[in-house]
Each structure stands twice: as C-alpha cells, then as structure tokens.
C-alpha positions in Angstrom: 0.0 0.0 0.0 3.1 2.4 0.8 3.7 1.8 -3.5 0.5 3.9 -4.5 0.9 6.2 -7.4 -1.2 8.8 -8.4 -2.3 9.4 -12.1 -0.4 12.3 -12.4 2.8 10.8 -11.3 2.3 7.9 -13.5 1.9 10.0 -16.7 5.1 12.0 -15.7 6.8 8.5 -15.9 5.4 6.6 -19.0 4.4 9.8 -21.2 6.8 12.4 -22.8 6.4 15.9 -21.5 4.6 16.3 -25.3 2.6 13.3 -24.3 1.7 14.8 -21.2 0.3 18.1 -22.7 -1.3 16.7 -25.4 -2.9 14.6 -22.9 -4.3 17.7 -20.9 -5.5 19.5 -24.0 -7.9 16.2 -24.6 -9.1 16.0 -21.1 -9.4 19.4 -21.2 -11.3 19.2 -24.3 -13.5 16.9 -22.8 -14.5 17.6 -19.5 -15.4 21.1 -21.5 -18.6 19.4 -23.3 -19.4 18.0 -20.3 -22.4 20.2 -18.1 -20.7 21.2 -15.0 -17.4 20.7 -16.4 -14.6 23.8 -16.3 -15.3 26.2 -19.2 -14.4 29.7 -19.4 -17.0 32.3 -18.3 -18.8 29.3 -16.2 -19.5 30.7 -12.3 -20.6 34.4 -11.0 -19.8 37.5 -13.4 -17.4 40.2 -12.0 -19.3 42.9 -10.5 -17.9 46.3 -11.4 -17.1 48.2 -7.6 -18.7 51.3 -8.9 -21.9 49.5 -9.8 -24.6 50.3 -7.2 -27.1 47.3 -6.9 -30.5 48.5 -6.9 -32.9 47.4 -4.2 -36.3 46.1 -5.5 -39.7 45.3 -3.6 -42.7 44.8 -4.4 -45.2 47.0 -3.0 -49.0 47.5 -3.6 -49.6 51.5 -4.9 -51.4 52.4 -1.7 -47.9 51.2 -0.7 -46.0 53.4 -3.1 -47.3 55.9 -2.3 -47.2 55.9 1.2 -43.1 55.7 1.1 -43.1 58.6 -2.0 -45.1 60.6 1.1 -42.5 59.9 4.1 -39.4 59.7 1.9 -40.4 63.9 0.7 -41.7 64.7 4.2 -38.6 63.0 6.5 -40.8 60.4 8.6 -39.0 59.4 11.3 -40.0 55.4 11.0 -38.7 54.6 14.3 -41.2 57.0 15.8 -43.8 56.0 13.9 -43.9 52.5 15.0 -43.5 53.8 18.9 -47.0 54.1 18.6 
C-alpha cells in the first residue's frame, strides 16, 4: 500500500512531457462538453465596484405611495412604530 501512485505521477513516468500536454489538451477538451465541467466564463460575473445594486420590492400603490409621502416629508419610521 506504501507503492500507491497517483495518475499524475504515473503520466510523468510513462508519457513524454509532449505526451503529457497533449494529454491535458484532450481531457481538457472533454470535461469542456461535459455540463458542469470547467469552461471559461462558467460561475458568477465580476461585479464592477462602482456598480450600485438596486434594491427592488414589491409593493401594492397604496404602498408606493405611502413611502413617495415619508421619503419627501422626512418620517422618522422609528417613531412611527412607537406608537
């Protein structure tokens, strides 16, 4: 059990270092058809820093137009729900 290679050193001994890449380029190749596999531009986009997210709700009008009303006239919410 101590004699336990892993693929990658086995493929440094038997194959040529031209071996070995053209080896990589198929596997490569391959895993890159595959769904899931490693392919460029796979996983989250880059956000841009100076992109501010915008925060969406949804809100009935009655709704809207209640927070168009305390946004313009400064309601202190916190007071508001002192009761």
């Amino acid at each position: 059990m101590d004699n336990l290679k892993s693929n990658d050193e086995l493929i440094k001994e038997i194959l040529s270092p031209d071996e070995q890449t053209e080896l990589y380029d198929k596997v490569e190749k391959e895993v890159k058809k595959k769904r899931g596999g490693a392919r460029a531009g796979a996983g989250r986009k880059k956000k841009d820093p100076d992109n501010v997210l915008i925060f969406q709700i949804r809100v009935s009008k009655k709704e809207k137009q209640f927070l168009a009303y305390a946004r313009s006239h400064n309601l202190d919410y916190d007071s508001l729900m002192q009761g």
